[in-house]
Every structure is written in C-alpha cells, then in structure tokens.
C-alpha positions in Angstrom: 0.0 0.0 0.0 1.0 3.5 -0.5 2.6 5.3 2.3 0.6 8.7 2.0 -2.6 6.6 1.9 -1.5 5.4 5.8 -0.1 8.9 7.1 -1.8 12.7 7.4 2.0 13.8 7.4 3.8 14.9 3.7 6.0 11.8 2.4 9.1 12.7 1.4 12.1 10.8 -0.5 15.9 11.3 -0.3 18.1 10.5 -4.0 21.1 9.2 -1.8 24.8 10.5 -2.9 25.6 6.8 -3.3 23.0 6.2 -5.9 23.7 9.8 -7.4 27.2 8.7 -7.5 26.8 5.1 -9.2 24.6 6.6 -12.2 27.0 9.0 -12.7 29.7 6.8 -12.8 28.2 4.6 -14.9 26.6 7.4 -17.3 30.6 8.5 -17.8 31.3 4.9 -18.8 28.5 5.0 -21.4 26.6 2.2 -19.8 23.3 4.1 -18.7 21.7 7.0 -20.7 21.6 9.7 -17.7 18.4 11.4 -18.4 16.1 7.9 -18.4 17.4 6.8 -15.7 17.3 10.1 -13.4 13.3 10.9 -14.8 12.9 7.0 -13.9 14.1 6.9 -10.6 12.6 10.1 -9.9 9.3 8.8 -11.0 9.2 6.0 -9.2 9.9 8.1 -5.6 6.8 9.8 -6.8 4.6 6.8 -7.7 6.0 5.3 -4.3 3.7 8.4 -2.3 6.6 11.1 -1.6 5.5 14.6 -1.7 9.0 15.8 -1.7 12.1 14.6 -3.3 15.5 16.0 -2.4 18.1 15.0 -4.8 21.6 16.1 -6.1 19.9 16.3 -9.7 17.1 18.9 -8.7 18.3 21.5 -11.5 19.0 18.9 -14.2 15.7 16.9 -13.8 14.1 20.3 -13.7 15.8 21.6 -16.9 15.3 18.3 -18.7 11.6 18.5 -18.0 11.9 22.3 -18.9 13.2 21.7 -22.2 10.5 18.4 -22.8 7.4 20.8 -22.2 6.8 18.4 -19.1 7.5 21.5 -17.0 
C-alpha cells in the first residue's frame, strides 16, 4: 500500500549520494543514458507516495523537463 494513503504527514524521498554517485559513474562509462534513468528513478519516488524529493539532480531533472514541455 502507499505510504501517503497510511499517514496525514507529507511523504518525502531522499536520492542518496551513493546512488547519485553510481549513475553517474556509470553514465561516464557509457553504460546508462543519464536522463532515463534520473526521470525513472525520480518517478518511481513519486509513484511510491513522496510529496517531496531531495536529490543532487534537482536543477538537471528540472531543466530536462523544462526543455521536454513536461514543465
């Protein structure tokens, strides 16, 4: 079940500097495309319930979405 269905308080999800730090490493290496997988992962914190995300990719993930008309 979803977490904000079970709580009154705002759910929020935190992009850990590990993960930020393994799709970045291997985006350099050539083995992930970097936007997918950021807007994926990003999704899925939002499908999950959370309100708010905090993540190291805040202005990228905005401007990506800025320059898809998603935003």
């Amino acid at each position: 079940m979803i977490c904000c269905h079970n709580s009154n308080l705002p759910i929020a999800a935190y992009h850990v500097s590990g993960e930020y730090a393994m799709i970045k490493a291997a985006c350099e290496r050539g083995w992930l495309n970097e936007k997918d997988v950021v807007l994926e992962t990003l999704t899925c914190f939002k499908r999950a319930g959370a309100y708010i995300i905090l993540t190291y990719y805040a202005k990228q993930a905005a401007q990506w979405l800025k320059d898809d008309g998603l935003y």
